[in-house]
C-alpha positions as CSV (number, residue, x, y, z in Angstrom):
1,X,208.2,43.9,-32.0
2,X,211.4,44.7,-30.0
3,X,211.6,46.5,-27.2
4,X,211.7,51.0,-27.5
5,X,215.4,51.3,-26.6
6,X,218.8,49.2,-25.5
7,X,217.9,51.1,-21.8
8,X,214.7,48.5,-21.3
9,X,217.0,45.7,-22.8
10,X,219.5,46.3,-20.7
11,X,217.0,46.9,-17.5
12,X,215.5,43.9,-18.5
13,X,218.6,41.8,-18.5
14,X,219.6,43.4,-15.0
15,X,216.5,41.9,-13.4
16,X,217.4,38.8,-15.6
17,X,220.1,38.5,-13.8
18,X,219.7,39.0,-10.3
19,X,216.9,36.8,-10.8
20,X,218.8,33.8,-12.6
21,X,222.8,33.8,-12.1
22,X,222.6,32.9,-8.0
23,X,220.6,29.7,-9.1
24,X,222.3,28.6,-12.5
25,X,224.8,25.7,-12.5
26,X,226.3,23.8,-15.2
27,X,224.6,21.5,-17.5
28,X,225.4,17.9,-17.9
29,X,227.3,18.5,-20.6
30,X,229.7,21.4,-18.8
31,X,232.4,19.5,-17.4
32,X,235.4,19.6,-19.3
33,X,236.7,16.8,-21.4
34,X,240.2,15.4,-23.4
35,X,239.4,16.2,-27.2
36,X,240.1,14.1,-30.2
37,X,239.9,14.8,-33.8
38,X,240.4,11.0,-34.9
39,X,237.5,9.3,-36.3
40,X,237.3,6.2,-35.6
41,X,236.8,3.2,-38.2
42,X,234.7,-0.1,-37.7
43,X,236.9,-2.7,-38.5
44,X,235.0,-5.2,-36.6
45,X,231.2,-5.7,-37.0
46,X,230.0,-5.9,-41.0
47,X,225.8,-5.5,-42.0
48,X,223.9,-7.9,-43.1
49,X,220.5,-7.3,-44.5
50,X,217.7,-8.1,-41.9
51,X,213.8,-9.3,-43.0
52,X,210.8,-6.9,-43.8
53,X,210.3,-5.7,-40.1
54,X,207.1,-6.4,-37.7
55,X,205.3,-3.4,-36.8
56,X,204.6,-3.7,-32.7
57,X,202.7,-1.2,-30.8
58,X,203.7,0.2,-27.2
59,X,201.3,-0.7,-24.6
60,X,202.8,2.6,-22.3
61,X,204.2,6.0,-22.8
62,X,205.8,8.4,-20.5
63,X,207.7,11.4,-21.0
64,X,211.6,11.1,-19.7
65,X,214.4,13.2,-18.3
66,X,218.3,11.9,-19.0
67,X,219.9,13.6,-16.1
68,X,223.7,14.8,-15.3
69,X,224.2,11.9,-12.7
70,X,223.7,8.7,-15.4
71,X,220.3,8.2,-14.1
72,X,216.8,9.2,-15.3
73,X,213.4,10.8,-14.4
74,X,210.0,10.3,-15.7
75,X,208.2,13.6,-16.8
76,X,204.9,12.4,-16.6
77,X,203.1,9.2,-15.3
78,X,202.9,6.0,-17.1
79,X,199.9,6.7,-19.5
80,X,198.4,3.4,-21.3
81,X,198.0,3.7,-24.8
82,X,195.1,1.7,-25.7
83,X,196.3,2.1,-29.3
84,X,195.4,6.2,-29.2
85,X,197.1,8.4,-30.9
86,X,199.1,5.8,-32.8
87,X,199.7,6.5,-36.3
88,X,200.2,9.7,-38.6
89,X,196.3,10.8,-38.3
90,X,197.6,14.9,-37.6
91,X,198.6,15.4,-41.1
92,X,202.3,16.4,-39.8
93,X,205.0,17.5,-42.2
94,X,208.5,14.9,-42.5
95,X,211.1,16.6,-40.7
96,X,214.1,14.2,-40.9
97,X,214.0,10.4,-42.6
98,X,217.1,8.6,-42.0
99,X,214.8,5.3,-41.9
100,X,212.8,6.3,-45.7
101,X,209.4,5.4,-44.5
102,X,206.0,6.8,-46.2
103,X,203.5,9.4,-44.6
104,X,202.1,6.4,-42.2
105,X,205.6,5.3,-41.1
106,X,206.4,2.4,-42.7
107,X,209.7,1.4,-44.1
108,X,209.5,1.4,-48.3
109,X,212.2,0.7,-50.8
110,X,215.5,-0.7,-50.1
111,X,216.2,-2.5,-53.5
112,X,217.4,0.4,-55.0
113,X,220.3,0.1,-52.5
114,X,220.8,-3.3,-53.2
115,X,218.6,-4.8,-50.3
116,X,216.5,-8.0,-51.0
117,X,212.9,-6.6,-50.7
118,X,211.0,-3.9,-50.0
119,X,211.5,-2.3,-46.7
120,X,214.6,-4.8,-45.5
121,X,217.4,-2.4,-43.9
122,X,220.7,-3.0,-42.1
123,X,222.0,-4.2,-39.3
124,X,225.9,-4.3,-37.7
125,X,226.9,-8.3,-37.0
126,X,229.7,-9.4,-34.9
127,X,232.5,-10.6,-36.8
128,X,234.5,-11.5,-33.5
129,X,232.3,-14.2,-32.8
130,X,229.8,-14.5,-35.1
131,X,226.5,-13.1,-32.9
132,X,224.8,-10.0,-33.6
133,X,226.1,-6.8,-32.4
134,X,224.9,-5.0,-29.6
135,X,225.0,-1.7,-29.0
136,X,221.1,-0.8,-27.1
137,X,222.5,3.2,-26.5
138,X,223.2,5.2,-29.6
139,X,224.0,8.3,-30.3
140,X,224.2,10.6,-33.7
141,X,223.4,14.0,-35.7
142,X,221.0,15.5,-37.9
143,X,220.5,18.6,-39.5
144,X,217.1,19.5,-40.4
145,X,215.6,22.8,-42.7
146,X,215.3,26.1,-41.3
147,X,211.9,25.9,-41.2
148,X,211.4,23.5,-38.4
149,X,214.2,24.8,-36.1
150,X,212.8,24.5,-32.3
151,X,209.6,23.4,-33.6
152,X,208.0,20.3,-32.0
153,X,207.7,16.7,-33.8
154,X,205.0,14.6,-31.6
155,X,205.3,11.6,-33.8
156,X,208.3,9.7,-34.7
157,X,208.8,5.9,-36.5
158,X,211.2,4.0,-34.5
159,X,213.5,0.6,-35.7
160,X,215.3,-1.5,-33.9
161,X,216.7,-5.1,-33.9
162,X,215.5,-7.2,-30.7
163,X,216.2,-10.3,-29.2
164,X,213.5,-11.3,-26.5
165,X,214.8,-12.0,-23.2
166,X,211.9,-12.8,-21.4
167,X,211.5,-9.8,-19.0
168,X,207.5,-9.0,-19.7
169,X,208.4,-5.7,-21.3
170,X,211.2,-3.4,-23.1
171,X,211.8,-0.2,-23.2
172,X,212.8,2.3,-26.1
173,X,213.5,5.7,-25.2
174,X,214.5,8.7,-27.6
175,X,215.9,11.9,-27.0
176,X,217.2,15.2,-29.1
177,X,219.5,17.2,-27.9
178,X,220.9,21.2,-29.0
179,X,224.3,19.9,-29.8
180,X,226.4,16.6,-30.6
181,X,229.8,15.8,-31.7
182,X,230.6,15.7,-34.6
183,X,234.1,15.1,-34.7
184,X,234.5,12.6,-32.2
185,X,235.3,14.7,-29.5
186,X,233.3,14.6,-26.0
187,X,231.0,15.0,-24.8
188,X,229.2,13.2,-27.5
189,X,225.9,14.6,-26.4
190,X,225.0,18.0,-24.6
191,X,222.2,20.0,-23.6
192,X,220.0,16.6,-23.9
193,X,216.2,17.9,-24.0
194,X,213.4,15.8,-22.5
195,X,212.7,12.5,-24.5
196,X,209.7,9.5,-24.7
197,X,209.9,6.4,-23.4
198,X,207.8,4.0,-24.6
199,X,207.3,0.6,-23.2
200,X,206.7,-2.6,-25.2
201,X,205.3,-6.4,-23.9
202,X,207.9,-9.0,-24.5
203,X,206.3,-11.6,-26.1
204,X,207.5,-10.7,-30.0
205,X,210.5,-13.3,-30.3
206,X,213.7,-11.7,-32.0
207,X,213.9,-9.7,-35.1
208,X,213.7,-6.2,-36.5
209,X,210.3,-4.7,-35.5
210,X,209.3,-0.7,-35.8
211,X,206.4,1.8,-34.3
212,X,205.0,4.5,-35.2
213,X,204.2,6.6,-32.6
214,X,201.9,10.1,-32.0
215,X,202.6,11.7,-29.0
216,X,199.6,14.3,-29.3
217,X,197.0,12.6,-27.5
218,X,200.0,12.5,-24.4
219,X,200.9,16.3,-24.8
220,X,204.7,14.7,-25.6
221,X,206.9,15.4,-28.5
222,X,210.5,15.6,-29.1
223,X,212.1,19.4,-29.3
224,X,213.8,20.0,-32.6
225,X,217.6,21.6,-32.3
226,X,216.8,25.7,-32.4
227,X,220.0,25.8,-35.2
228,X,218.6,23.4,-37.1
229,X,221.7,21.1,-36.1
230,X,221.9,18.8,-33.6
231,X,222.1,15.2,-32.1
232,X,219.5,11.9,-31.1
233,X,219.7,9.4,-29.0
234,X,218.3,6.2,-28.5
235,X,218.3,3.6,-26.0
236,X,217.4,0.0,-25.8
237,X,216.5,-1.5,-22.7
238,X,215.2,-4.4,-20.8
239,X,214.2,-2.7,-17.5
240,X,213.1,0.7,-16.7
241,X,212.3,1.2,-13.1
242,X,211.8,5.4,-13.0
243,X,215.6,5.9,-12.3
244,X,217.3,3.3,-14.3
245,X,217.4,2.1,-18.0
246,X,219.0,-1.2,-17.5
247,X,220.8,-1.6,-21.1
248,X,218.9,-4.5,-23.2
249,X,221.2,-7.6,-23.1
250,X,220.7,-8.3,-26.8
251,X,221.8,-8.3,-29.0
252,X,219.5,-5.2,-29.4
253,X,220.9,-2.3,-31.9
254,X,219.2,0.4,-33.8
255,X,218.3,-0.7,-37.3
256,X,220.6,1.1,-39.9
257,X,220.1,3.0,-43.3
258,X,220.8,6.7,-44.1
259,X,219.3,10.1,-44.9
260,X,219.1,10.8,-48.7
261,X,222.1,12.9,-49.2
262,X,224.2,9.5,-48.6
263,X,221.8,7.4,-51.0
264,X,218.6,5.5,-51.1
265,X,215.1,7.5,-52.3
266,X,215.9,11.1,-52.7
267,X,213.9,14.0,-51.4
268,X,213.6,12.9,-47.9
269,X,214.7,15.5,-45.4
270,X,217.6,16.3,-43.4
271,X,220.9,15.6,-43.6
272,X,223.0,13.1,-41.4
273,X,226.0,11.2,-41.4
274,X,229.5,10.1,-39.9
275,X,230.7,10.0,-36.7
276,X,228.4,7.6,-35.1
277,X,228.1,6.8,-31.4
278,X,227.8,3.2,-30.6
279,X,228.0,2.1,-26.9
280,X,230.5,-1.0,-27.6
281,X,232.6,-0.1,-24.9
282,X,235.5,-0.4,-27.6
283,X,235.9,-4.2,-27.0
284,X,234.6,-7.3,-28.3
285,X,232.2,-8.5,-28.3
286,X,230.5,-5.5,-27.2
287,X,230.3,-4.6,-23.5
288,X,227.9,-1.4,-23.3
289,X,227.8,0.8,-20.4
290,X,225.4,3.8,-21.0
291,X,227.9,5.6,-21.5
292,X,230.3,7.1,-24.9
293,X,233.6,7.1,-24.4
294,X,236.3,8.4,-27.2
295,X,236.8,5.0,-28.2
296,X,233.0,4.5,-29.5
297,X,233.3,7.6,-32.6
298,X,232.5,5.3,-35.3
299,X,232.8,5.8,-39.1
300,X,229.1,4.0,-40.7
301,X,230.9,4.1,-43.8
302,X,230.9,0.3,-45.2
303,X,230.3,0.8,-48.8
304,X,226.7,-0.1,-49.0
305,X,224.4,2.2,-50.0
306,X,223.9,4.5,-48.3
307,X,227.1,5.5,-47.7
308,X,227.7,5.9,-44.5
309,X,224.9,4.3,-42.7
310,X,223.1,6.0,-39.9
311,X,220.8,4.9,-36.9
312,X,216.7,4.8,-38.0
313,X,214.5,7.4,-37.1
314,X,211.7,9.6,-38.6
315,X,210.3,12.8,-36.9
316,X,207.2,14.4,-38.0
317,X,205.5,18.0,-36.7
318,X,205.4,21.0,-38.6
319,X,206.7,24.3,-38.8
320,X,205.6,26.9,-36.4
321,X,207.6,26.4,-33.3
322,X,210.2,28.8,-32.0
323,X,211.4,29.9,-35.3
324,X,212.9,32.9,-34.3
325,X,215.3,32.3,-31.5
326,X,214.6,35.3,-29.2
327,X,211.0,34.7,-29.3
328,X,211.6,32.7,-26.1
329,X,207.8,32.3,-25.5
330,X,206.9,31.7,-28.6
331,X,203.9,34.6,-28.6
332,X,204.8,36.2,-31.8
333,X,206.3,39.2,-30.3
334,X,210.0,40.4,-28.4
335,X,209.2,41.5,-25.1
336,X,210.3,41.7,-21.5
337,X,208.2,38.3,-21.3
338,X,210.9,36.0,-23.0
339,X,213.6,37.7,-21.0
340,X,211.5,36.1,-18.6
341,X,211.0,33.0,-20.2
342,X,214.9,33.0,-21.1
343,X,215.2,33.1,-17.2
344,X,213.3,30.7,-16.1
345,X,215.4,27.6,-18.7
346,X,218.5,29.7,-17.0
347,X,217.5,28.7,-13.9
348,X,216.7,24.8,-14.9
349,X,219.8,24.3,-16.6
350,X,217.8,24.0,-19.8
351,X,219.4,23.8,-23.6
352,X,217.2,26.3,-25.0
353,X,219.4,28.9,-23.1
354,X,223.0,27.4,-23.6
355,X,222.6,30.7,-26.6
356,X,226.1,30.9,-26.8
357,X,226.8,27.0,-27.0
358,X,230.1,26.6,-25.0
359,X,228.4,24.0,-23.1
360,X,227.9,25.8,-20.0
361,X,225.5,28.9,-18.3
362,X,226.5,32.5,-17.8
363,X,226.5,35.8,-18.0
364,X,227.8,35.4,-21.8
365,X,224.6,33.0,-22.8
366,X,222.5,36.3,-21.3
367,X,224.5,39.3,-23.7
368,X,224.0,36.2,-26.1
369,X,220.5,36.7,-25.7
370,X,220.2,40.3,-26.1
371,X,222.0,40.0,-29.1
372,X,219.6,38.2,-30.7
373,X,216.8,40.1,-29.2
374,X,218.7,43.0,-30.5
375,X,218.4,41.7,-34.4
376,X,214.8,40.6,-33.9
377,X,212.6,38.1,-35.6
378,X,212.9,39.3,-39.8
């Protein structure tokens, strides 16, 4: 219920603020950048239909911070996984399909877009010089129902394409994030919540191989956008040493098909489409960085179905997570508590409390607050 009057709000936000506004700093994503409005158009790479994939299982999980400064932190310790809590087993709903798997995971269809057997997909090859493409740091939006915004999805299917380079392990780590680009502009990625990395053994050979993993028995999960829009990410990489995610040589790419708007089985969920983010470095062949620069907005659209194409990933979780946005600590009730709460991802810099979403903290993301506290949870 909300508070008795705007005088506790606004007492409330007082102590918010003498609390929070001497610590808060700007986000990763709060410098400013040079804007653009052109998307930009593959005329390089083509697809090419890759085999029905190899299912792999990671031998190590760990939850993972991407930090302002390029480099990363781990969240948790490296926990084996012994093959626990592998596999859809929690009965979670399908929040997003851009890869059209069934309730276990697993890639289905394809012919219906023209592919050559059941569960095949795409992949981007190399016309400069004939090799496949690489591009191990992706970025790109979804839009998801209502119903799920701010909720938390502990499982999620995976694809990518691999080339073994003989390093013992790989890495493949995912993020969401509150916001994305979506018109090319920078930066292509912002307010960048805390991901899973998962680590593989290196012994598969090359080709397009998938997971499925539950992140329940590891208390992780991946945070879905609180506006029901927003961006994931998804790195490739050969080395991860707590710090560093040294970019998978390759040719290593997310495998590529679409959410159902754009084609393919209909009824899947969420919404997705052009630009893509592909960490080329705009040159050929491909020189990834770990970085997106304005020259790596791509247009997927290569008139295959679907139409555009889109990086691979399913989320699943249910409803019941933050729905209503005030409700910081997700209690069921407006009180001086999520004021509290709303503090306290202040202070850390946190996308939950970007409310206003200019891409930096103040006193406007606070009145922001109270606004919405203001209206209440209907």
């Amino acid at each position: 219920m909300k508070m008795s009057s705007m005088v506790g709000v606004c007492s409330a936000l007082a102590l918010c603020l003498t609390a929070g506004m001497a610590q808060a700093g700007p986000t990763a994503g709060a410098q400013k950048h040079a804007r653009t409005q052109k998307k930009h158009v593959y005329q390089r790479p083509t697809v090419t239909a890759a085999g029905h994939p190899t299912r792999v299982e990671p031998t190590k999980v760990a939850g993972i911070r991407k930090l302002a400064n390029g480099k990363y932190e781990m969240t948790t310790p490296w926990m084996q996984t012994h093959g626990n809590g592998v596999g859809n087993d929690q009965g979670f709903d399908m929040i997003y399909d851009s890869a059209q798997v069934d309730d276990n995971g697993a890639p289905i269809g394809g012919t219906e877009c023209g592919l050559p057997g059941d569960g095949y997909r795409w992949l981007l090859n190399d016309n400069c010089d004939g090799a496949k493409y690489n591009n191990p740091y992706a970025t790109w939006w979804m839009t998801i129902d209502n119903k799920y915004a701010g909720a938390q999805a502990p499982e999620a299917s995976l694809h990518w394409y691999w080339t073994a380079a003989g390093n013992g392990t790989y890495y493949v780590a995912v993020f969401t994030s509150e916001d994305v680009s979506q018109d090319c502009s920078l930066p292509s990625e912002d307010n960048v919540y805390d991901g899973v990395v998962l680590g593989f053994n290196d012994n598969l050979g090359s080709g397009y191989f998938y997971t499925v993993f539950d992140g329940t028995a590891y208390d992780l999960f991946w945070t879905m956008p609180s506006d029901s829009t927003g961006g994931i990410i998804e790195i490739l990489a050969d080395f991860f040493d707590g710090q560093n995610l040294t970019l998978a040589v390759g040719p290593a790419q997310p495998m590529l098909y679409g959410t159902s708007n754009n084609g393919g089985l209909p009824g899947r969920p969420g919404v997705s489409g052009d630009p893509t983010w592909s960490d080329d470095g705009g040159t050929c062949p491909a020189s990834p960085d770990g970085t997106h620069s304005d020259n790596e907005c791509y247009s997927y659209a290569f008139g295959v179905c679907p139409d555009p194409l889109t990086n691979m990933i399913t989320f699943f979780g249910n409803a019941g997570g933050n729905q209503c946005y005030a409700d910081c600590d997700g209690n069921g009730s407006l009180d001086i508590f999520d004021f509290l709460c709303f503090t306290n991802d202040f202070n850390s810099n946190g996308a939950y409390s970007n409310c206003d979403g200019n891409n930096s903290h103040d006193i406007f993301d606070f009145l922001c607050f109270v606004n919405a506290f203001n209206v209440g949870c209907g």
